[in-house]
LUMDOBA-823268 format. One record per residue (C-alpha): residue number from 1; x, y negated, z; residue in one letter. Coordinates in Angstrom, 1 decimal. Example, Ala and Ser with C-alpha at 12.3 -4.5 7.8 and 13.67 -1.06 7.14 Angstrom:
<recs>
i|c1|c2|c3|aa
1|12.3|4.5|7.8|A
2|13.7|1.1|7.1|S
</recs>
This chain:
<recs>
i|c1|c2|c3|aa
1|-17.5|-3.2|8.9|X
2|-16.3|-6.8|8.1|X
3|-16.9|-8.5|4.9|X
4|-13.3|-8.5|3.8|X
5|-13.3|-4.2|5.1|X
6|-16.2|-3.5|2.6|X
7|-14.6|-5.8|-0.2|X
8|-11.8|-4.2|-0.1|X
9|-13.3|-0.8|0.0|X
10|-15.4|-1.7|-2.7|X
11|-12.3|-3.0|-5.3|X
12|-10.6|0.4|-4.2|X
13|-13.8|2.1|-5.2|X
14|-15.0|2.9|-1.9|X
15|-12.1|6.0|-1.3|X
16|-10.6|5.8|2.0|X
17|-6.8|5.7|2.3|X
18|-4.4|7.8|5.1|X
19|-3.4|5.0|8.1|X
20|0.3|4.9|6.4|X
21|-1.4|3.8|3.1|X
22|-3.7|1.1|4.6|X
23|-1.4|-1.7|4.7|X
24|0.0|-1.2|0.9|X
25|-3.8|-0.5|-0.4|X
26|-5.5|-3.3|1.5|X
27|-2.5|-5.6|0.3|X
28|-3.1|-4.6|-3.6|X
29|-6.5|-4.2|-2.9|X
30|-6.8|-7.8|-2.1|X
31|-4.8|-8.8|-5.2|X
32|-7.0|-6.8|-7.2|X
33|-10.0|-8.7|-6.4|X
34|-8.7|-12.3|-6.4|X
35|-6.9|-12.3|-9.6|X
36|-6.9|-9.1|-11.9|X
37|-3.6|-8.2|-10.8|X
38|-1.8|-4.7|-10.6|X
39|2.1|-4.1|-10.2|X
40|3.3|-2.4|-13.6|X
41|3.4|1.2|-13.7|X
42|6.7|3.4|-13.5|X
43|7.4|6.3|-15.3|X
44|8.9|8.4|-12.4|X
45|7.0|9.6|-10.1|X
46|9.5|8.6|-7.1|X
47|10.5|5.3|-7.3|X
48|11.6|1.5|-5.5|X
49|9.2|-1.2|-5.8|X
50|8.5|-4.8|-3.9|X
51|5.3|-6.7|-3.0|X
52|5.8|-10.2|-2.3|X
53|3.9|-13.6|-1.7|X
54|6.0|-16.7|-1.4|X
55|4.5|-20.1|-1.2|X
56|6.9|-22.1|-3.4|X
57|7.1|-26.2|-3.1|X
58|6.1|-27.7|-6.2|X
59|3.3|-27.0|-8.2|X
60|2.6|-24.2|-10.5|X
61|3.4|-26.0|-13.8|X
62|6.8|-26.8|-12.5|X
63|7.4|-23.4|-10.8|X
64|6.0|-22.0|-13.7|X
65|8.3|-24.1|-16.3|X
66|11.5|-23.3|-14.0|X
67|10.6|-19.3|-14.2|X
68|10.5|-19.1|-17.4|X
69|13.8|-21.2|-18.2|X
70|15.5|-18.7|-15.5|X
71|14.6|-15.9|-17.5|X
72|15.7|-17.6|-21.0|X
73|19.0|-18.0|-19.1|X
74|18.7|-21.6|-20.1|X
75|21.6|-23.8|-19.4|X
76|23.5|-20.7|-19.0|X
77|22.0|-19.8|-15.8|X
78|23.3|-16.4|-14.9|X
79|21.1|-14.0|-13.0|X
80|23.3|-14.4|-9.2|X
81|22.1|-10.4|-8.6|X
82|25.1|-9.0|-10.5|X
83|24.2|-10.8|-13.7|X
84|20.9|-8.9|-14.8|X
85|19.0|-9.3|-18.0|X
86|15.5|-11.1|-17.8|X
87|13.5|-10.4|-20.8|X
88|10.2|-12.4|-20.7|X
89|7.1|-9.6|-21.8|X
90|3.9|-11.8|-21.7|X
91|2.8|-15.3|-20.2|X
92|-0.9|-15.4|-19.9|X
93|-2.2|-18.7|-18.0|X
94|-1.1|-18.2|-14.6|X
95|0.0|-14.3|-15.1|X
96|3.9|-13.3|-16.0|X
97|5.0|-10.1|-16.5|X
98|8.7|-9.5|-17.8|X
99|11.6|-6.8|-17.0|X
100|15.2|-7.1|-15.7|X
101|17.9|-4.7|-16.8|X
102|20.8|-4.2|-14.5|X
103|23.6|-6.0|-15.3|X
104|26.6|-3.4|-13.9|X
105|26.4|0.1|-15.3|X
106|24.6|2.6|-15.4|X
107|22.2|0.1|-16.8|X
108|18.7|0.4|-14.8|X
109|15.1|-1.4|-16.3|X
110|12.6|-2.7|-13.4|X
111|9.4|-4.4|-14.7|X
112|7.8|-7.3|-13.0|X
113|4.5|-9.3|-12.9|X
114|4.0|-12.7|-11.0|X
115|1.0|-14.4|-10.3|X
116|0.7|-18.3|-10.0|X
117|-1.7|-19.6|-8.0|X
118|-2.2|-23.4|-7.0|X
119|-2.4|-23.7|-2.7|X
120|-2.4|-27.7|-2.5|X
121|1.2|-29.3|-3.5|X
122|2.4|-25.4|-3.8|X
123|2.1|-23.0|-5.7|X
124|1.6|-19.3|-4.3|X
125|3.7|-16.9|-6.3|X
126|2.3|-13.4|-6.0|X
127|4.5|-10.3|-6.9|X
128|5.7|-6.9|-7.7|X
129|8.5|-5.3|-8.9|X
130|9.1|-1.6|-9.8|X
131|11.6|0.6|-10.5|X
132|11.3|2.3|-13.8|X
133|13.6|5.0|-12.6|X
134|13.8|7.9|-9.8|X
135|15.1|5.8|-7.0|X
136|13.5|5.5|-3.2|X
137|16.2|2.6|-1.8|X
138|17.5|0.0|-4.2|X
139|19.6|-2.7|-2.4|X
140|16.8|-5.0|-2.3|X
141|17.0|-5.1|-6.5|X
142|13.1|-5.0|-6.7|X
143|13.2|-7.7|-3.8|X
144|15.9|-9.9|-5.9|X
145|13.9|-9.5|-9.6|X
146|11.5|-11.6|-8.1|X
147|13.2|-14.2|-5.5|X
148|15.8|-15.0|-7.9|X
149|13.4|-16.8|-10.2|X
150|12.1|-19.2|-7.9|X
151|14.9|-19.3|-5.1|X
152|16.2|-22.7|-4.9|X
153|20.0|-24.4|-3.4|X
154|18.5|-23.7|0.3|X
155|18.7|-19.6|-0.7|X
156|22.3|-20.1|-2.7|X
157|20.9|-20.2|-5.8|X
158|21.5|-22.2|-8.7|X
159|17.9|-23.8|-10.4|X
160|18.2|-24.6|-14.0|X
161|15.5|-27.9|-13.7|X
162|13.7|-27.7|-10.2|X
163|15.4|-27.0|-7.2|X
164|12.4|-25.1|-5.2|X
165|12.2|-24.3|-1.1|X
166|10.0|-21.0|-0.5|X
167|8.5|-19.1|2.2|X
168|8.1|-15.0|2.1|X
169|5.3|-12.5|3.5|X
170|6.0|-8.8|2.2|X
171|3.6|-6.1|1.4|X
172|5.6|-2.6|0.7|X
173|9.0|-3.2|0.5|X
174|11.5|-1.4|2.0|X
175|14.4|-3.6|1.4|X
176|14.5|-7.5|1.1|X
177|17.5|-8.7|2.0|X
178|17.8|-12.6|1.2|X
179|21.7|-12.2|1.0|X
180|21.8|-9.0|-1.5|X
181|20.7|-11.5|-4.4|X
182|23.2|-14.0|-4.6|X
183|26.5|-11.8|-4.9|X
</recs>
């Protein structure tokens, strides 16, 4: 086995996982062991959810600051993604976890957590999102709790300080459509 194989066997406690698993476990897996990080939990025992890593120009302060002014809805930005709620739950140094309540009825709560990690002049933002209802598809709303706080003019959306250019690589996520989050 490779170093990275027995790492990763080791942070999942050495259990082996069913070939359909693999790519979700080794993805959280990984996480795990760099930074302490696990997706929040759900209550339901079927439901949506989103891994992503985007690499996000800027660096993490800014990304960080512009975040966290999304969320506040500062200078009335306005979730695009049919006008959610962010509510900000904890910022701890480069961790931020928070929630996003549908905006449309019935009213639906998803809870986030977003890791900030510098990668040169960017900052790698490190993600999941997850349903805390019975739901299997979701319209790319897991997807959009995440993009829409650092998507930038180049996406269609509207930054509040920093207008930010990213890149995306997806771990499980069975929708991500780019265009479901601006509507």
């Amino acid at each position: 086995r490779s170093k990275a194989t027995v790492s990763v066997l080791y942070c999942l406690g050495g259990g082996f996982l069913a070939p359909c698993q693999m790519k979700s476990a080794v993805f959280m897996a990984l996480l795990a062991c760099a930074s302490a990080y696990s997706c929040p939990k759900s209550g339901s025992a079927f439901h949506a959810s989103c891994e992503v890593t985007a690499t996000v120009s800027g660096n993490c302060t800014m990304v960080l600051t512009e975040l966290k002014a999304r969320i506040a809805g500062q200078g009335g930005w306005v979730d695009p993604h049919n006008a959610g709620n962010y509510t900000l739950l904890s910022v701890n140094a480069n961790v931020v976890d928070g929630q996003r309540t549908t905006g449309n009825a019935p009213h639906y709560l998803d809870k986030f957590t977003l890791v900030l990690t510098a990668q040169g002049d960017s900052c790698e933002v490190v993600g999941c999102s997850v349903s805390q209802s019975t739901s299997y598809l979701d319209a790319s709303t897991n997807y959009c709790n995440m993009h829409n706080l650092y998507c930038g003019t180049a996406d269609g959306c509207k930054p509040v300080i920093f207008d930010m250019k990213n890149t995306e690589k997806f771990g499980t996520c069975h929708e991500h459509e780019s265009s479901a989050c601006v509507v």
